[in-house]
C-alpha positions as CSV (number, residue, x, y, z in Angstrom):
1,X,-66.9,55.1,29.2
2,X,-66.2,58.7,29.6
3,X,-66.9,59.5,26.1
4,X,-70.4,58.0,26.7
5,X,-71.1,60.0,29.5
6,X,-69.7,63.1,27.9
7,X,-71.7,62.2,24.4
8,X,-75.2,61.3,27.2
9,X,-75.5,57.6,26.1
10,X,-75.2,56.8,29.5
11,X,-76.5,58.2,32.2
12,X,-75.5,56.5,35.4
13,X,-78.3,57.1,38.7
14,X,-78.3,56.3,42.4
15,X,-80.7,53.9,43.0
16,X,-81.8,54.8,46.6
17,X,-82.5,58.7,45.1
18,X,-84.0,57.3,42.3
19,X,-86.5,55.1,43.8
20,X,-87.0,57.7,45.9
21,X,-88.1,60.0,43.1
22,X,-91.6,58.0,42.7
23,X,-92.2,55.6,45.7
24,X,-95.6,56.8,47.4
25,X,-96.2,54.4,49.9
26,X,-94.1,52.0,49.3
27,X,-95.2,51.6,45.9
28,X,-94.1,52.8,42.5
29,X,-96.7,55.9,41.8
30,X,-96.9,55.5,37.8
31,X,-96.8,58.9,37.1
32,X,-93.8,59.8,39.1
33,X,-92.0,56.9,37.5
34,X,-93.1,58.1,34.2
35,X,-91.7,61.6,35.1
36,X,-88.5,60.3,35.8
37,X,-88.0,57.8,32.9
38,X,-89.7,59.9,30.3
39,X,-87.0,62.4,30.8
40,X,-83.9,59.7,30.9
41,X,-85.3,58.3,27.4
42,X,-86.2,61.7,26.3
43,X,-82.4,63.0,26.9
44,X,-80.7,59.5,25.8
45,X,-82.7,59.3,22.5
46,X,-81.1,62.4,21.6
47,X,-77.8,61.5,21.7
48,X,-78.2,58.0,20.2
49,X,-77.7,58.4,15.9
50,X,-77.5,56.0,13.3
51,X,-80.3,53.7,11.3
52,X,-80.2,51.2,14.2
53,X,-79.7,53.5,17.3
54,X,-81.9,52.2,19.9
55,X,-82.0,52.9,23.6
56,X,-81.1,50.7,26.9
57,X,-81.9,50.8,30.4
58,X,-80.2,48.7,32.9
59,X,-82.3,48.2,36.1
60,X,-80.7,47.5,39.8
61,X,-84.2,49.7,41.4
62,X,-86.7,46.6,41.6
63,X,-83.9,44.2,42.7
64,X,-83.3,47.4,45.1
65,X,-87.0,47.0,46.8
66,X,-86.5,42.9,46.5
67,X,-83.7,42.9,48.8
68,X,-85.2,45.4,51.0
69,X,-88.4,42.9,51.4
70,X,-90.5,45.1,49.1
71,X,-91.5,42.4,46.7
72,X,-94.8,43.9,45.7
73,X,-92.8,47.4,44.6
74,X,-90.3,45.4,42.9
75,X,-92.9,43.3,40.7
76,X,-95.1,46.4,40.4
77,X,-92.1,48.3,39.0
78,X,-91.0,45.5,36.5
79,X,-94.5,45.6,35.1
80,X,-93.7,50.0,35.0
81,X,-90.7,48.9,32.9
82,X,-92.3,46.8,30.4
83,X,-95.0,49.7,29.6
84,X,-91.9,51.8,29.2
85,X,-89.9,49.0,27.3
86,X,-93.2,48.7,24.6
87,X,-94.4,52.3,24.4
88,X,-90.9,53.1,23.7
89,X,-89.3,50.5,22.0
90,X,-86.6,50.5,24.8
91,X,-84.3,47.4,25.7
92,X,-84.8,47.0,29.5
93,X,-82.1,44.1,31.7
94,X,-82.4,43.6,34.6
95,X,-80.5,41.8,37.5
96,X,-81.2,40.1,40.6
97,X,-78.8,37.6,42.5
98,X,-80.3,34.3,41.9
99,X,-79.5,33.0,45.6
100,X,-82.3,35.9,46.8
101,X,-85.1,33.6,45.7
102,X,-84.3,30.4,47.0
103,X,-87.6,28.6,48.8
104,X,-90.3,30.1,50.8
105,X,-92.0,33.2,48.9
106,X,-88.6,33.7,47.2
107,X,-89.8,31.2,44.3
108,X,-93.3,32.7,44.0
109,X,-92.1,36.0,43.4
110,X,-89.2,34.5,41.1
111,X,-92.3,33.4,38.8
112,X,-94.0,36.6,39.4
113,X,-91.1,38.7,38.3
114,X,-90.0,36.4,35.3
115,X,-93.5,36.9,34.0
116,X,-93.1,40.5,33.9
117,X,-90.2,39.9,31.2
118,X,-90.2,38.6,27.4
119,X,-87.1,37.1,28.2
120,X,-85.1,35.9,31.2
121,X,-81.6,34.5,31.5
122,X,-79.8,33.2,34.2
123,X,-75.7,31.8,34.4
């Protein structure tokens, strides 16, 4: 793991400063989280090499603003991540804990966030 943080294929973030970095309102703002991913991809890409290099992004921020009861931000900032994931050809994952959408609203917004993915998984 060192050697991929020394090499910058991976670069680890705090998730409270990071959504901090483009939340207006409560909300994603699209060109502050454009800023701030344009710059992660820009800066990975660059240390990525070989014919089938590609680039990955592991996302804790929208589970972040679901467990804090923010469950417009969090679907608003999937969709963010799939415009990044297509105009970029990135590989996005994401993780929530399952038990958070149990009944109520939880399985509503469940369906609303898996709809924002090509793929889900769950074990």
């Amino acid at each position: 793991m060192s050697a991929a943080i020394e090499q910058g294929r991976y670069i680890a973030l705090d998730n409270d400063e990071t959504v901090a970095t483009f939340m207006v309102n409560d909300l994603p703002d699209p060109a502050q989280f454009s800023k701030v991913t344009d710059d992660l991809i820009a800066r990975t890409a660059k240390s990525v090499e070989g014919e089938h290099a590609r680039v990955a992004a592991c996302g804790e921020c929208a589970p972040l603003l679901w467990e804090r009861g923010n469950t417009e931000g969090a679907v608003r900032l999937e969709r963010l991540w799939d415009e990044i994931a297509r105009s970029y050809g990135v590989q996005v994952f994401c993780g929530y804990p399952l038990g958070s959408f149990q009944g109520g609203t939880g399985s509503y917004t469940f369906e609303r966030i898996c709809a924002e993915h090509s793929r889900v998984l769950s074990w």
